[in-house]
C-alpha positions in Angstrom: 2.5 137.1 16.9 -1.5 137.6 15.7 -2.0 133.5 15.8 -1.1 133.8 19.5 -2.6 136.7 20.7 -6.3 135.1 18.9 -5.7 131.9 20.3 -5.8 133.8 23.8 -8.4 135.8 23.1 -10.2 132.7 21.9 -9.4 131.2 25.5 -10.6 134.2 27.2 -13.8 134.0 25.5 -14.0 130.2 26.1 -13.2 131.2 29.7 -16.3 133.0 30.1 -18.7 130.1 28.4 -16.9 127.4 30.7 -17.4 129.2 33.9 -21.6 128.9 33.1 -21.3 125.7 31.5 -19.5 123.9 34.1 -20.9 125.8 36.9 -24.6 123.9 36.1 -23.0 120.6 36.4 -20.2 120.7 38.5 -18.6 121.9 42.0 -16.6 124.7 40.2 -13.8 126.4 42.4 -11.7 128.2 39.6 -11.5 128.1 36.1 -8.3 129.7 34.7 -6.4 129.8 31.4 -3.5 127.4 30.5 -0.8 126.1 27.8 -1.8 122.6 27.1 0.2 121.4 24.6 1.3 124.3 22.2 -1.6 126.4 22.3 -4.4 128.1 25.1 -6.8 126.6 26.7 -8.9 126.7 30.1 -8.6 124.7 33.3 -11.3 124.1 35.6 -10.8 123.5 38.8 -13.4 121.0 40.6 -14.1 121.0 44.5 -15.3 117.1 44.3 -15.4 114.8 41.3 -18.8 115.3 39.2 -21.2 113.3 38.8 -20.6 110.6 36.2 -23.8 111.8 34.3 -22.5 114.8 34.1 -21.7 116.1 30.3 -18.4 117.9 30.6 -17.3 119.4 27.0 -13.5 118.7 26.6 -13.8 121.3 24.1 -15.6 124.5 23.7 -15.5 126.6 20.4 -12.5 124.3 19.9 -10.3 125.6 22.6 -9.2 123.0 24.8 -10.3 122.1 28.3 -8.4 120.7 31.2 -10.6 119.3 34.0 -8.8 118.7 37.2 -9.9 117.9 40.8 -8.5 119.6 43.8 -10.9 119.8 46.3 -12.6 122.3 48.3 -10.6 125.9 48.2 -10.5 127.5 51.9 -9.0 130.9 52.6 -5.9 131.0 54.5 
């Protein structure tokens, strides 16, 4: 289906954007894609909660973004 396979590629390219975006702002420790809802969008994983000043787009280029908090990442 061509509507799906753009709306990924629009998520892969969001992908890229988010990682630099968020990574000025916030304790990034993955940023991924993801279904939310019907269509593609990117999740970005936070080590600690940002700072409240902090402008995080819940958007970018209109592809959805799903901010979650997990903590720090250690290897195993």
């Amino acid at each position: 289906m061509a509507t799906e396979a753009s709306g990924l590629q629009e998520a892969r390219d969001a992908k890229e954007r988010a990682k630099k975006l968020f990574a000025k702002q916030a304790d990034v420790v993955g940023v991924g894609i993801t279904r939310i809802g019907t269509r593609y969008g990117v999740k970005v994983d936070l080590g600690q909660t940002p700072n409240p000043s902090a402008e995080l787009p819940e958007t970018i280029d209109g592809v959805p973004i799903r901010i979650e908090v997990v903590g720090p990442v250690r290897k195993r």
